[in-house]
C-alpha positions as CSV (number, residue, x, y, z in Angstrom):
1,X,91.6,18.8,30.9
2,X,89.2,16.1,31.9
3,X,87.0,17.0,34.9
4,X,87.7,15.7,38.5
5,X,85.5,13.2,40.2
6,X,85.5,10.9,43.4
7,X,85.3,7.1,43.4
8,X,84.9,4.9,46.7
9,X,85.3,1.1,45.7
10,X,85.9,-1.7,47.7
11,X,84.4,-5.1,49.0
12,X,81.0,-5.4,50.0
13,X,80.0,-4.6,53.4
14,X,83.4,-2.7,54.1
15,X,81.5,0.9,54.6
16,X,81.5,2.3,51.1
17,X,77.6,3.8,51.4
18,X,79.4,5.7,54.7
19,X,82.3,7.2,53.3
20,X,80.3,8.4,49.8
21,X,77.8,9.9,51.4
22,X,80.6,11.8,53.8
23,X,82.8,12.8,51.1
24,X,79.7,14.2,49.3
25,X,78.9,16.1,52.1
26,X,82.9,17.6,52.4
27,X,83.1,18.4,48.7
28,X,79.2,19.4,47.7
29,X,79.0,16.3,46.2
30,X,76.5,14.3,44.6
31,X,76.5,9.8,44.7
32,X,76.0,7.9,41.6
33,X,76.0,4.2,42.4
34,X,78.4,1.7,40.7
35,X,76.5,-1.6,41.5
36,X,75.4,-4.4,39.2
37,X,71.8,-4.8,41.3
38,X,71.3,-1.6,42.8
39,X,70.0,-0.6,39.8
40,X,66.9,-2.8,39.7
41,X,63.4,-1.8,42.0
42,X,62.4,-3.9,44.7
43,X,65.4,-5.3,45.4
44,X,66.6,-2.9,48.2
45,X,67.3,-5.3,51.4
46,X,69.3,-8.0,49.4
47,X,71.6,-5.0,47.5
48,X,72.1,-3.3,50.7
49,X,71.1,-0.1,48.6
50,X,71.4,2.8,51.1
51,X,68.3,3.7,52.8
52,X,67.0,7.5,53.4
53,X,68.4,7.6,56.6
54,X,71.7,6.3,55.2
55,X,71.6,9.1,52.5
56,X,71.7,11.8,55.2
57,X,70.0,14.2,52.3
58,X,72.6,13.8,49.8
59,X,70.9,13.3,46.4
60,X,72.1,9.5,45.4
61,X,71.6,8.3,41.2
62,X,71.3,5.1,40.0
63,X,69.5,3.4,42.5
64,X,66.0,1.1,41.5
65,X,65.7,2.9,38.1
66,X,65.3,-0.4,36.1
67,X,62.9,-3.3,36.2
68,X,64.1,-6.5,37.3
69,X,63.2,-7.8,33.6
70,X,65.8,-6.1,32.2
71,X,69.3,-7.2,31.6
72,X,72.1,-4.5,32.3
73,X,75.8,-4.6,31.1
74,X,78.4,-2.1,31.7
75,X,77.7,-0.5,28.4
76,X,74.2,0.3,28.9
77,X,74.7,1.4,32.6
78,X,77.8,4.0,31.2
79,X,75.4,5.1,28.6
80,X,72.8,5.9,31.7
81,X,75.5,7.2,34.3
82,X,77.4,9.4,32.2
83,X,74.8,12.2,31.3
84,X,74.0,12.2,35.1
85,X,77.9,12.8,36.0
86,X,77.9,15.5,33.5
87,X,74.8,16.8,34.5
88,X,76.5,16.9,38.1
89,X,79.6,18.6,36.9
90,X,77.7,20.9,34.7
91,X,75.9,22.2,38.5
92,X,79.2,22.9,40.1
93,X,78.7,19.6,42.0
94,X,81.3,17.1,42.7
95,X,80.1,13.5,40.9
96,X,81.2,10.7,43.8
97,X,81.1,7.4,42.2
98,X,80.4,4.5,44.3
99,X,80.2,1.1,44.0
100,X,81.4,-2.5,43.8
101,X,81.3,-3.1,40.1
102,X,84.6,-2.8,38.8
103,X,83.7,-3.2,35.1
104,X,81.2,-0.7,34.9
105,X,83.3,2.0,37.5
106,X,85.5,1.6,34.2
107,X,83.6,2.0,32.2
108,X,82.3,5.2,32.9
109,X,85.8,6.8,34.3
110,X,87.5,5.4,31.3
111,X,85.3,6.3,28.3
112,X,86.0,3.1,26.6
113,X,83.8,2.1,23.8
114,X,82.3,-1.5,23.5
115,X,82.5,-3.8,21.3
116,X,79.4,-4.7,18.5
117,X,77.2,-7.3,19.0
118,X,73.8,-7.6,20.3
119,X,74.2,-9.0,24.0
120,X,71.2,-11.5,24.5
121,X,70.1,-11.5,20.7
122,X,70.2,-14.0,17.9
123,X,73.4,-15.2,17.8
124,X,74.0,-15.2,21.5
125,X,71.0,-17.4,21.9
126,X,72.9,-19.5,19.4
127,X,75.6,-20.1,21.4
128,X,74.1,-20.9,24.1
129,X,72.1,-23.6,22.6
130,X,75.3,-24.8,21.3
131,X,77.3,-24.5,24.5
132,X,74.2,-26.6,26.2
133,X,74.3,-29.1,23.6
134,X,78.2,-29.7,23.3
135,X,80.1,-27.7,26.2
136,X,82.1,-24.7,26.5
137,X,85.1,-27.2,25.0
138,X,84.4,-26.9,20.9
139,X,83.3,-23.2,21.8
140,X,86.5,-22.6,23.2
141,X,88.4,-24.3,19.9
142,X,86.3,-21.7,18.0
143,X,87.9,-18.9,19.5
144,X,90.7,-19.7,19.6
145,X,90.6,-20.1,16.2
146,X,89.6,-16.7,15.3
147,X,90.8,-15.0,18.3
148,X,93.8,-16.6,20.5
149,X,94.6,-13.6,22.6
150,X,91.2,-13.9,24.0
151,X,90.8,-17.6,24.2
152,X,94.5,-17.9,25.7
153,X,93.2,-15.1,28.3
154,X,89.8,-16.6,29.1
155,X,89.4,-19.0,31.2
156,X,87.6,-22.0,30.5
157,X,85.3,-22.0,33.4
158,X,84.4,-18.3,32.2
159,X,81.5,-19.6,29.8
160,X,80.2,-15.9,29.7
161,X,83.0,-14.1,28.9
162,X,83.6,-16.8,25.4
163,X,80.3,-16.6,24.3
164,X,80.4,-12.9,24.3
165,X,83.5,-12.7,22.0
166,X,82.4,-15.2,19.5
167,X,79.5,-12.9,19.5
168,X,81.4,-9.8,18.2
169,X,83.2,-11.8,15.5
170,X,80.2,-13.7,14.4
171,X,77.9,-10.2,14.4
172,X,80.9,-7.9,13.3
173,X,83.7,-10.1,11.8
174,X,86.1,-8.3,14.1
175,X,87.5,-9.8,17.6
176,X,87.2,-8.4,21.0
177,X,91.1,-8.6,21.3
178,X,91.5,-5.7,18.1
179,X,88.8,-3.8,19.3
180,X,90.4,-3.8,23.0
181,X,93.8,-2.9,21.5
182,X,92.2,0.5,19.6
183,X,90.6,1.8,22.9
184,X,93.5,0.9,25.6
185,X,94.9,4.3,24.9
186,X,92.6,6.4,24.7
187,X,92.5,9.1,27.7
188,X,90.1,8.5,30.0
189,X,86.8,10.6,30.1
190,X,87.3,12.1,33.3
191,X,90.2,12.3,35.9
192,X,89.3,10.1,39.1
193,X,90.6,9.7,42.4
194,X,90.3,6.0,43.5
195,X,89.9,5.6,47.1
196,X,89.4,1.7,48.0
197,X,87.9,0.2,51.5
198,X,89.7,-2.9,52.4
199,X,89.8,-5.0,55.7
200,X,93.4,-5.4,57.0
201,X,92.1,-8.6,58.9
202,X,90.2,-11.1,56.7
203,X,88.6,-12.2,60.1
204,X,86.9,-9.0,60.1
205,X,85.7,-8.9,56.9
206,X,84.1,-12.6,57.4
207,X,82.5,-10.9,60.5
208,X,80.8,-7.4,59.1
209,X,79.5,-9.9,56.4
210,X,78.1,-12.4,58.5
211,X,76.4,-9.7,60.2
212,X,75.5,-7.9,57.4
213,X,73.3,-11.2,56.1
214,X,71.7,-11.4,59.4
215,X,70.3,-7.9,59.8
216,X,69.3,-8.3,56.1
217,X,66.8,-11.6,56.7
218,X,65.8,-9.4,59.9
219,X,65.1,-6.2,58.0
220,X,62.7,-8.7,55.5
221,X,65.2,-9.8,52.7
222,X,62.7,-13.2,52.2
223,X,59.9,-11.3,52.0
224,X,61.5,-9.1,49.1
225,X,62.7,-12.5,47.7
226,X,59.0,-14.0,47.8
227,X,57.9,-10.9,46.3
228,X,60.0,-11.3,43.0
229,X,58.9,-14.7,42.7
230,X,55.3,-13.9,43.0
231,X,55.8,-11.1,40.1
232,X,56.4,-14.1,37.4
233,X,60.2,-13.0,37.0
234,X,62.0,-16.3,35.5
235,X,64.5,-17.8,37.5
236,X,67.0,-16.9,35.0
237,X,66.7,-13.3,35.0
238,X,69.6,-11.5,35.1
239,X,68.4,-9.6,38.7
240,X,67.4,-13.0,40.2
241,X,70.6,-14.0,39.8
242,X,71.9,-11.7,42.4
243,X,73.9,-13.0,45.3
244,X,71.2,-12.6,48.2
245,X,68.0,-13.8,46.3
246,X,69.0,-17.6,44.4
247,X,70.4,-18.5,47.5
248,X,66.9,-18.4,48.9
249,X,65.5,-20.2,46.0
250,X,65.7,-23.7,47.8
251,X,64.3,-22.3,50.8
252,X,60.9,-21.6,49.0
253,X,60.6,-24.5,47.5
254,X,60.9,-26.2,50.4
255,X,64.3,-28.2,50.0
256,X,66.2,-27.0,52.3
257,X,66.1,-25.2,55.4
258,X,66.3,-21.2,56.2
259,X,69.1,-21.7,58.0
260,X,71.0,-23.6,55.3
261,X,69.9,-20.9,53.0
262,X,71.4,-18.0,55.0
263,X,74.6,-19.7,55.5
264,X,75.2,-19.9,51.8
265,X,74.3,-16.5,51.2
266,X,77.0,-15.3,54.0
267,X,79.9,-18.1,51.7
268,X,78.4,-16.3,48.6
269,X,79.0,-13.1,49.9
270,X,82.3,-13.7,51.3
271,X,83.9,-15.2,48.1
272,X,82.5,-12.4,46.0
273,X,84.3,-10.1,48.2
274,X,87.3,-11.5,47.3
275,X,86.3,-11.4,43.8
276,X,86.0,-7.9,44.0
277,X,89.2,-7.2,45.6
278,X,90.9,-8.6,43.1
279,X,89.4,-6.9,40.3
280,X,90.3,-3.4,42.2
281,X,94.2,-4.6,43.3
282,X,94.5,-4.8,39.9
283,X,94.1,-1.5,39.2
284,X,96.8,1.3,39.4
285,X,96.4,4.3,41.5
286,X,94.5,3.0,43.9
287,X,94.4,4.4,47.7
288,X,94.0,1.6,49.8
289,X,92.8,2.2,53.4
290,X,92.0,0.0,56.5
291,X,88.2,0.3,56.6
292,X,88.6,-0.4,60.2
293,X,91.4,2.2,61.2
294,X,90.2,5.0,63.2
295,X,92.1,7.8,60.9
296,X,90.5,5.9,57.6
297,X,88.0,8.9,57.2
298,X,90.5,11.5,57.9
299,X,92.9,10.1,55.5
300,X,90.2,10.0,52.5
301,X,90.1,13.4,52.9
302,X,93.4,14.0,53.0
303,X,94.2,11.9,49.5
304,X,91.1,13.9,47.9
305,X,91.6,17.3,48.8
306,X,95.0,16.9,47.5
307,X,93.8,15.6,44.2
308,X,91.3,18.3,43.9
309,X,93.9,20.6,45.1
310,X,96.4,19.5,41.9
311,X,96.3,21.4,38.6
């Protein structure tokens, strides 16, 4: 039987941090964060990585234990949050997963392996020469090629996505599409409750972001931005790239103004929100609750002692 853990998922800024933290609490639980840039140091305003005081004592993992140099993917963060869940387990603890990060939530929960290829290495930076030299079109072609379930389910726009399966065929002359076949069954590595935060009103939503943004650049988000720029990261860097800093970028080099800058950061974060929902609607099994009902809490409870309580 696998073992029994918690996982609170949801849009940003819809009280995830909150609900962990108080589940942990009901069920002598432990957090492990789920979130792409949580993971770096020095980026805790612009991640909205839960403070002490927002901890409330309950021992949280995976938060600022990687340099902002280094580039994450959902394999290497499973490979670093899966002895930690164990670890949990192994203590009589309850693991509570939480996070925004579908892919890598998966990929813990579901035991999945990866697929081959070195991510960043030779052959990707091959590609992406090529893709700058002649566009994601004859790219595209190529997979399609050697790979038309993948090139007929990618879409065009998603540049990443193709260059990372001509990378497995080109390293490991076998395509993403077989390898994803030969793991879809597999049983997953533990068995999860998946309780999701969602905002019944999309007005709302707009609102706790737009909030959220603003008590960010209050609590010193530029300052942590200027900070990472002053450290000699490159632009490029995977943790630069986080929504909440490059949105800033223009702002210190003086081409546009703050206000601009924060405005962008609050569109950012409100399409990505929608990004996220629909990675998680897609998912089966799924509670949903209204973030902003007043029996939300009581109703996570409810849903996870009744999981815990099953055979």
């Amino acid at each position: 039987m696998a073992e029994k853990i918690i996982c609170v998922v949801g849009p940003t800024a819809c009280g995830k941090t909150k609900l962990g933290v108080l589940l942990a609490k009901r069920y002598d639980g432990e957090v492990v964060s789920a979130d792409s840039m949580q993971i770096y140091k020095g980026m805790t305003i612009g991640t909205a990585a839960p403070t002490a005081e927002e901890m409330e004592g309950v021992p949280h993992h995976m938060i600022a234990v990687a340099d902002p140099a280094e580039q994450w993917s959902a394999a290497r963060y499973a490979r670093a949050a899966v002895p930690i869940v164990d670890d949990i387990l192994r203590r009589g603890k309850r693991p509570i997963l939480v996070g925004g990060t579908g892919l890598w939530l998966d990929a813990v929960v579901q035991g999945r392996t990866f697929a081959g290829g070195h991510a960043g290495g030779a052959v990707r930076r091959e590609l992406q020469a090529q893709l700058a030299r002649e566009g994601i079109g004859p790219l595209l072609e190529e997979l399609r090629q050697v790979d038309p379930e993948a090139a007929e389910r990618l879409h065009p726009a998603d540049e990443k996505r193709i260059l990372r399966a001509l990378e497995v065929y080109r390293e490991t002359g076998k395509t993403i599409s077989a390898h994803n076949a030969e793991t879809r069954d597999l049983p997953p590595r533990y068995d999860a409750v998946w309780i999701g935060l969602q905002f019944r009103d999309r007005a709302d939503m707009k609102t706790l972001i737009d909030r959220r943004v603003d008590a960010m650049v209050a609590a010193g988000l530029l300052e942590e931005v200027g900070q990472l720029l002053e450290s000699g990261l490159p632009r490029e860097a995977t943790a630069l790239q986080a929504i909440g800093y490059k949105e800033f970028f223009p702002y210190f080099e003086q081409t546009a103004p703050l206000e601009a800058c924060t405005e962008k950061l609050k569109q950012a974060s409100r399409n990505y929100a929608k990004r996220q929902l629909t990675w998680f609607r897609h998912m089966d099994g799924v509670v949903w609750l209204d973030a902003g009902a007043p029996d939300a809490v009581q109703t996570a409870i409810r849903k996870t002692s009744e999981f815990l309580a099953k055979g």
